[in-house]
C-alpha positions as CSV (number, residue, x, y, z in Angstrom):
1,X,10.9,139.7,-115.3
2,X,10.8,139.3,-111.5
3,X,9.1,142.0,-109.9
4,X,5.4,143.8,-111.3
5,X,7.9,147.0,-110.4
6,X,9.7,146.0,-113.4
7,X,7.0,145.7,-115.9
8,X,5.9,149.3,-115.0
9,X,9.0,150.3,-115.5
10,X,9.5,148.7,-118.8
11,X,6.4,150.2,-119.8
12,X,7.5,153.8,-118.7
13,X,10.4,153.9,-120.9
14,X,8.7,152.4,-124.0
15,X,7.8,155.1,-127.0
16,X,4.7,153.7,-127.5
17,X,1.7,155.4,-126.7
18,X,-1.0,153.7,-124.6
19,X,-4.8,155.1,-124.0
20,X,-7.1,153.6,-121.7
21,X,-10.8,154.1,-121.3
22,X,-12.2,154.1,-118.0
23,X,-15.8,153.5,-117.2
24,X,-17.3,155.4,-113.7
25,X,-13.9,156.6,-113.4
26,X,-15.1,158.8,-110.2
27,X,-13.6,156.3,-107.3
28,X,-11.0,157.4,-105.2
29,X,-9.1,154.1,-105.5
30,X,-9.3,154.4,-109.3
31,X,-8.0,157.8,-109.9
32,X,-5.6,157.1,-107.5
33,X,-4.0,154.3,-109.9
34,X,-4.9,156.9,-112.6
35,X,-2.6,159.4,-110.6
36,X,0.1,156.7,-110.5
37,X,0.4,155.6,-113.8
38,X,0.5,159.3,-114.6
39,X,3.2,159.7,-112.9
40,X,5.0,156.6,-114.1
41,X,4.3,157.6,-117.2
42,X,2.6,154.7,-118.7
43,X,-0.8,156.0,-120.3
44,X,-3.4,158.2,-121.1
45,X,-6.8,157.9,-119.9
46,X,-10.3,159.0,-120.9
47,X,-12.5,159.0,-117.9
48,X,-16.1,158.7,-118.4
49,X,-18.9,159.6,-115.6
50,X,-20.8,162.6,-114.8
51,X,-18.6,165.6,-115.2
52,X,-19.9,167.9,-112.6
53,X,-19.3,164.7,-110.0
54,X,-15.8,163.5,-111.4
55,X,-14.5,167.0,-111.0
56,X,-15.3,167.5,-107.7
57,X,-13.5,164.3,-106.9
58,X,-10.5,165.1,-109.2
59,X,-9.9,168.8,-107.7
60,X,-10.4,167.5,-103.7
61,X,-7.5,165.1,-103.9
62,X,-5.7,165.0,-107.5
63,X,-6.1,168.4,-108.7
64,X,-3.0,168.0,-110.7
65,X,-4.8,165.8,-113.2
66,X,-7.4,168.6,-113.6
67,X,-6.0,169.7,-116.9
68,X,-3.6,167.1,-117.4
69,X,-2.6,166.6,-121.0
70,X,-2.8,163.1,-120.6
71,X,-6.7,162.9,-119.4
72,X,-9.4,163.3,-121.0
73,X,-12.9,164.0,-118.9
74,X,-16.0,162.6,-120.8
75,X,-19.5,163.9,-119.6
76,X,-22.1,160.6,-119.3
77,X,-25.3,160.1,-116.8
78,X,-25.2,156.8,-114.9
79,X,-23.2,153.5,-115.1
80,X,-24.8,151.9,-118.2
81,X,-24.1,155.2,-120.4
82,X,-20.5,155.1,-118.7
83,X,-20.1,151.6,-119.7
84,X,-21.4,151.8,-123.4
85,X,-19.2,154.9,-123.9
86,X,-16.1,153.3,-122.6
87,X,-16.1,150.2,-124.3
88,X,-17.2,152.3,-127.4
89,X,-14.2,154.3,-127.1
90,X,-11.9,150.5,-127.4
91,X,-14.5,149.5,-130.3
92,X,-13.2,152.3,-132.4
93,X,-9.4,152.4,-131.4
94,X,-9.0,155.5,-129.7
95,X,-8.7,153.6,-126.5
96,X,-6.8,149.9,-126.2
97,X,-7.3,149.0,-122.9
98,X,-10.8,149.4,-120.7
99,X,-10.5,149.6,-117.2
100,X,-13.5,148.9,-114.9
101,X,-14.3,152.2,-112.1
102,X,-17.1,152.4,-109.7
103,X,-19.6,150.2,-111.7
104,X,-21.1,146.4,-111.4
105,X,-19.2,143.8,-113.3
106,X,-22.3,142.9,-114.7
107,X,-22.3,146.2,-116.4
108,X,-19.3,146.4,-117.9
109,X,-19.4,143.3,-119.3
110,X,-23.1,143.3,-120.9
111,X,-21.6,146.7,-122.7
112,X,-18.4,144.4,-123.4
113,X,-20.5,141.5,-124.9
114,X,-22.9,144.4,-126.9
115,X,-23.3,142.1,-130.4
116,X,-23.0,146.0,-132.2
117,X,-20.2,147.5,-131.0
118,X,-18.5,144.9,-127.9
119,X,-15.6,143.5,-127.6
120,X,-16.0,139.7,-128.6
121,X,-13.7,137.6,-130.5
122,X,-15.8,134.4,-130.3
123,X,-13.1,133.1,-127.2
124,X,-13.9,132.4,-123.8
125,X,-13.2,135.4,-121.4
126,X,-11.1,134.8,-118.4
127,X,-9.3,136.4,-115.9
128,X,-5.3,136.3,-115.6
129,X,-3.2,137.3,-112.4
130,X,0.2,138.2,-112.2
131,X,1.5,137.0,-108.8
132,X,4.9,138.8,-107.3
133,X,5.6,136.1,-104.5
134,X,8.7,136.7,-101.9
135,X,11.6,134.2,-102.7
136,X,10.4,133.3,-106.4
137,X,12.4,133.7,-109.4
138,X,10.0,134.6,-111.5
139,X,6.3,135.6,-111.9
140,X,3.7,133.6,-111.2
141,X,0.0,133.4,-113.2
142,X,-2.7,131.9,-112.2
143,X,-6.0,131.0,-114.3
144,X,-9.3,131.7,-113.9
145,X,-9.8,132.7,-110.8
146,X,-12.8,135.5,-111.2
147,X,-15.0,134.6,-114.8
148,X,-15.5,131.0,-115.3
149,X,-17.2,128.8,-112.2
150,X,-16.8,125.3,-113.9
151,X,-15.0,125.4,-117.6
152,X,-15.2,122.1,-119.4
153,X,-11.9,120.7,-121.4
154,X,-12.7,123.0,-124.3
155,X,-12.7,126.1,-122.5
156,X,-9.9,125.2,-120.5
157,X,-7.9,125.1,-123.2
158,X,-8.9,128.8,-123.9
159,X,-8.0,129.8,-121.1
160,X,-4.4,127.8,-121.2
161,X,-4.5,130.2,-124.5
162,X,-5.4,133.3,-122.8
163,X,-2.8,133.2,-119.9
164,X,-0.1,132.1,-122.4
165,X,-0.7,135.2,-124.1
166,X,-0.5,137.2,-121.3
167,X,2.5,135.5,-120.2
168,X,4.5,136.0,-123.2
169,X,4.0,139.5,-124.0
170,X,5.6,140.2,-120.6
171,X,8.6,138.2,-121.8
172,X,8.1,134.8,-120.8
173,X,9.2,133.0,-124.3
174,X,7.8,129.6,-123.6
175,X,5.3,129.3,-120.6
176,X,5.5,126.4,-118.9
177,X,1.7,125.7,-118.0
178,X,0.3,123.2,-115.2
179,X,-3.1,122.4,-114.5
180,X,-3.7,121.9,-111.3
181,X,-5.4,118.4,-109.1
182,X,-5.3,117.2,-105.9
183,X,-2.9,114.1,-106.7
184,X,-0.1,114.2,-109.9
185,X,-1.6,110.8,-111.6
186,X,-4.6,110.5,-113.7
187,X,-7.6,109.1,-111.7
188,X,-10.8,108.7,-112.9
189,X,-12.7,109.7,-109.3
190,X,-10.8,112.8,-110.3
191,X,-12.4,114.9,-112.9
192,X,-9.7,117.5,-112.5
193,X,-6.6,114.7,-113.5
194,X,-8.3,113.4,-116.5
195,X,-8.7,117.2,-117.8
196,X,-5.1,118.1,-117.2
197,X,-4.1,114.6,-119.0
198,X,-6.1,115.8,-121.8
199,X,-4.6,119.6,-121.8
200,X,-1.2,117.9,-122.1
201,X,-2.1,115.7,-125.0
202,X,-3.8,118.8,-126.6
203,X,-0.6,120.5,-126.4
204,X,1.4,117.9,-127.4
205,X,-0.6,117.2,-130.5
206,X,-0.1,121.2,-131.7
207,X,-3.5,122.0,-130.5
208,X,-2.9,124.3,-127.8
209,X,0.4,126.1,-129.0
210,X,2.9,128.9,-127.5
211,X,3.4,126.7,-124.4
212,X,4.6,123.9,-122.8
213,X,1.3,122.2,-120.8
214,X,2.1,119.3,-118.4
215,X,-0.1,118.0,-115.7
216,X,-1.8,116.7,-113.6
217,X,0.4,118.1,-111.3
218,X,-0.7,119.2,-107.3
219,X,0.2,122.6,-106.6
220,X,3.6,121.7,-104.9
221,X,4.8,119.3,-107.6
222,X,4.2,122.4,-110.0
223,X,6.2,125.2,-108.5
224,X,9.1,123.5,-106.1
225,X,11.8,121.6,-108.3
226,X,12.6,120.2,-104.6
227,X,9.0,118.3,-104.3
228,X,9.1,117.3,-107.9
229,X,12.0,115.1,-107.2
230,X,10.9,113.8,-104.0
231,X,7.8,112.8,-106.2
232,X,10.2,111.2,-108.6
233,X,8.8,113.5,-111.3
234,X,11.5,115.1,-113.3
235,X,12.1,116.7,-116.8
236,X,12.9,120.5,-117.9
237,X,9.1,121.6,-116.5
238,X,9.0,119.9,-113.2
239,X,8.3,122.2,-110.1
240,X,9.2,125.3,-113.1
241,X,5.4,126.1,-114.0
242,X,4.7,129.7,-115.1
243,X,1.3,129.3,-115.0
244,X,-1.5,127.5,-112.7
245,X,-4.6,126.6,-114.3
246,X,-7.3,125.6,-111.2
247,X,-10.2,123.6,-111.9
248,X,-12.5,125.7,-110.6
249,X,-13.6,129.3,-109.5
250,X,-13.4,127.8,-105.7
251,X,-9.9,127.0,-106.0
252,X,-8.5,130.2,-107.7
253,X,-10.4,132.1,-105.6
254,X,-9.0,130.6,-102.3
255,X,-5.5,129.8,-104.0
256,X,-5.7,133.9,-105.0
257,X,-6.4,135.5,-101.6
258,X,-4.6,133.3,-99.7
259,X,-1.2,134.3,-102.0
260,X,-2.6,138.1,-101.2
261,X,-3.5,137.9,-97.6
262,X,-1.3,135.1,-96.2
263,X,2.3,135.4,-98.0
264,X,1.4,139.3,-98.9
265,X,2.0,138.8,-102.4
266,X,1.2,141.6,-105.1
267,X,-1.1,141.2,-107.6
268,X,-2.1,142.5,-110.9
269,X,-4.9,141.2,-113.1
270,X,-6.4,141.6,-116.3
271,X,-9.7,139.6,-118.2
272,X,-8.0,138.2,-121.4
273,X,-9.8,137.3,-124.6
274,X,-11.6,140.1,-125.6
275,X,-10.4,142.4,-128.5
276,X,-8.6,144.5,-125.8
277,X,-7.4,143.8,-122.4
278,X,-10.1,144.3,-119.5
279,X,-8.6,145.6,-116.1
280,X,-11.8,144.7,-113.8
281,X,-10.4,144.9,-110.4
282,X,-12.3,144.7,-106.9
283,X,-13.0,147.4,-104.9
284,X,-10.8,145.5,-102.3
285,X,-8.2,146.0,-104.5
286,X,-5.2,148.3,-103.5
287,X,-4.3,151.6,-105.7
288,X,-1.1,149.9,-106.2
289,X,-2.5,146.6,-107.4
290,X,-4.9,148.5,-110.1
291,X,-1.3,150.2,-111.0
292,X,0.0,146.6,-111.6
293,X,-3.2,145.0,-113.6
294,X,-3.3,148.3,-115.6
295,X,0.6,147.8,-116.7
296,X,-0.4,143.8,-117.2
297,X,-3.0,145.0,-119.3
298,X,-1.0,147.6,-121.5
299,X,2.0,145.2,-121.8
300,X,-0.9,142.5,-123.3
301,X,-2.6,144.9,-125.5
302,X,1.0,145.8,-127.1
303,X,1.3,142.4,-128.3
304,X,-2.0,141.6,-129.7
């Protein structure tokens, strides 16, 4: 798969049926991704906020989903009761993917982390974008770029878990993953190197499985098979990665807007490791680019 066009198209011709929850679902950006992936024919939704509000919204500019067999209009006061009732809603299985609205991460996610009826699975949370990048063959993920600030080896690894996941349930069979340093050797002034050395061995050894981990590698060295060699670096993986594991929130979130802002890329992203797939998107965040975490989400949740 090439192109996040294709996935929601893939999507839109599968039988299965898909139903996400929503949480403060009245946002014009939202129900405008809820509009288009009605239209593309990719799920249902359940829309939680205050009804009298919500339907205002819904009848100034969708009115067509006013009605709609395919949403659902739940009546809750405030963001907290919005958030509990959505993530309830994936608790119980009549919703498998939750989708963030016009509400404060930190919301969402104390309801997602709620010890009585969350989401945990005991795994680190972290957030997986799907990059569509001009003159690429192929999609490209990067990891974590929006949950964890400074994960140590062990949750690194998760995360190498999390994304590989992702990866293969949109069809990519053996992800090739590289974490990403300044420099392509191990140094020890480099904290980053020596935790990508370890990643490797860890895969390697079977303990990070469903993916092929090499690194340290510098961002170059990872995606261009042309800079590999001039590197001298060579084998099957070399300048082939699928997916980019930063060191740091810093550098994902530079290396993330930059791919959005500079080479225009389109993006969809999703918070893996929960027991459903999380679409918490910005508020900078284009209709079109919810549309694309949404079907990044659905595709994962299909697989788990």
């Amino acid at each position: 798969m090439t192109t996040l066009n294709e996935l929601v198209e893939q999507i839109s011709h599968e039988q299965k049926q898909n139903d996400v929850a929503v949480a403060a679902a009245a946002d014009l950006e939202v129900l405008e991704a809820v509009h288009m992936a009605i239209t593309r024919n990719i799920a249902r939704f359940t829309l939680f906020d205050e009804e009298v509000k919500l339907r205002q919204m819904i009848s100034e500019h969708y009115p067509e989903l006013l009605n709609h067999p395919k949403v659902r209009l739940i009546n809750v006061k405030g963001a907290v009761q919005a958030a509990n009732a959505a993530v309830k809603s994936v608790f119980v299985k009549d919703s498998n993917v939750l989708m963030k609205g016009h509400i404060a991460t930190a919301v969402l996610l104390k309801a997602v982390l709620n010890e009585e009826y969350g989401l945990r699975t005991g795994n680190i949370l972290s957030h997986v974008a799907a990059f569509e990048i001009q003159g690429f063959d192929r999609l490209i993920y990067i990891t974590d770029a929006g949950m964890n600030i400074t994960p140590d080896l062990k949750q690194k690894a998760q995360i190498i878990r999390n994304a590989a996941q992702i990866a293969r349930s949109v069809g990519v069979e053996m992800p090739v993953v590289a974490p990403l340093a300044a420099v392509e050797v191990v140094n020890p002034a480099m904290p980053a190197t020596l935790d990508a050395a370890a990643l490797s061995a860890m895969n390697r050894r079977g303990q990070i499985k469903g993916c092929i981990v090499d690194g340290p590698l510098a961002l170059d060295n990872a995606i261009s098979t042309l800079a590999a060699a001039h590197k001298g670096i060579t084998g099957e993986t070399a300048g082939k990665a699928d997916i980019l594991v930063v060191p740091n929130i810093e550098a994902g979130n530079i290396l993330y807007k930059s791919l959005v802002y500079f080479a225009q890329a389109k993006v969809g992203g999703v918070i893996a490791g929960a027991k459903a797939p999380i679409v918490l998107t910005s508020r900078a965040d284009s209709a079109e680019s919810k549309l694309y975490s949404l079907a990044l989400a659905i595709k994962s949740a299909a697989t788990e």
